[in-house]
C-alpha positions as CSV (number, residue, x, y, z in Angstrom):
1,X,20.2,18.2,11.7
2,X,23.2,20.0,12.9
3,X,26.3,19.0,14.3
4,X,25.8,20.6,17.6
5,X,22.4,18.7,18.2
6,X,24.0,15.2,16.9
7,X,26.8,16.2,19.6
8,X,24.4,15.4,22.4
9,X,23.3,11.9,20.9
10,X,24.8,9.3,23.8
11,X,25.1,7.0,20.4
12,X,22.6,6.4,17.8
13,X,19.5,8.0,16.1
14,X,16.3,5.5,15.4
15,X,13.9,5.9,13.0
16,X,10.7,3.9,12.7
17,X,8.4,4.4,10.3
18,X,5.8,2.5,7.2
19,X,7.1,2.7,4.0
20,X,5.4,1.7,0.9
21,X,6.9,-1.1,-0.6
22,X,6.6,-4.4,-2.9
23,X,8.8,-6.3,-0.9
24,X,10.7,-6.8,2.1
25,X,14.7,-6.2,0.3
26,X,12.8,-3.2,-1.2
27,X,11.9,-1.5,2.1
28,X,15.2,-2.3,3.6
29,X,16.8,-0.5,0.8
30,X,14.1,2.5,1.0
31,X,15.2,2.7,4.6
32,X,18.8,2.9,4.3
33,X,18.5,5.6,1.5
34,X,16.3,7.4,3.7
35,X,18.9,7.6,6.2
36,X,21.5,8.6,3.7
37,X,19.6,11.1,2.1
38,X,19.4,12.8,5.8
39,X,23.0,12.6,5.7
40,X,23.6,9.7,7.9
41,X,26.3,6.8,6.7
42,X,26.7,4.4,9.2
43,X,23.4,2.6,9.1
44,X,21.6,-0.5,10.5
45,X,18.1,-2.2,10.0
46,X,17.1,-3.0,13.1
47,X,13.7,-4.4,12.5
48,X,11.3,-5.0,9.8
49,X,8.5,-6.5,9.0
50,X,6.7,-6.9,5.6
51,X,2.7,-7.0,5.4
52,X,0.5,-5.7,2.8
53,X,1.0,-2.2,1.3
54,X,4.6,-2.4,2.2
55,X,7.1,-2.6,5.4
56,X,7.3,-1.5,9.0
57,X,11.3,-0.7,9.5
58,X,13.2,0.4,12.6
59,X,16.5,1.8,11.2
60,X,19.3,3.2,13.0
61,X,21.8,5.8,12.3
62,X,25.2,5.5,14.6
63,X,26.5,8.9,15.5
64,X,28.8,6.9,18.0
65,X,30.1,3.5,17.9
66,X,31.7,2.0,20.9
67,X,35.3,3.0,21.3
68,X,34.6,6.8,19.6
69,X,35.8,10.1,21.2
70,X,32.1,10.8,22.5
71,X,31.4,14.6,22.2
72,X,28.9,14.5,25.2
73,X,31.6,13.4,27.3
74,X,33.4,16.6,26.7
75,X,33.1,19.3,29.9
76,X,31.9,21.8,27.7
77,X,28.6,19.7,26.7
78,X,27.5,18.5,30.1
79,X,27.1,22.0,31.3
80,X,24.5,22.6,28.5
């Protein structure tokens, strides 16, 4: 993903998806690497839920936290 998408993110990036797991802590940690392996480091779980072959997980990557220099807010990106 490059930078100058991410730029128009108004703060975060969520991901929900199954993953194949043994264990709740285990999809949870799947999650999170997935995130990191996509190059995303500030990362939340927002929801799971374990049930048979593994875990439903709504994870979150944070391009912007509250209080950040917001690139969208920037003349240049609202006239694109």
């Amino acid at each position: 993903m490059t930078e100058a998408m991410l730029s128009h993110v108004m703060d975060a990036l969520d991901v929900e998806t199954f993953l194949v797991c043994a264990s709740e802590n285990e999809g949870k940690d799947r999650a999170i690497r997935l995130m990191r392996s996509l190059g995303f480091q500030d990362v939340d779980i927002v929801f799971i839920q374990y049930a048979g072959p593994g875990a439903r997980v709504r994870v979150r990557a944070y391009i912007y936290r509250p209080g950040d220099n917001y690139a969208w807010v920037t003349s240049d990106h609202m006239e694109k």
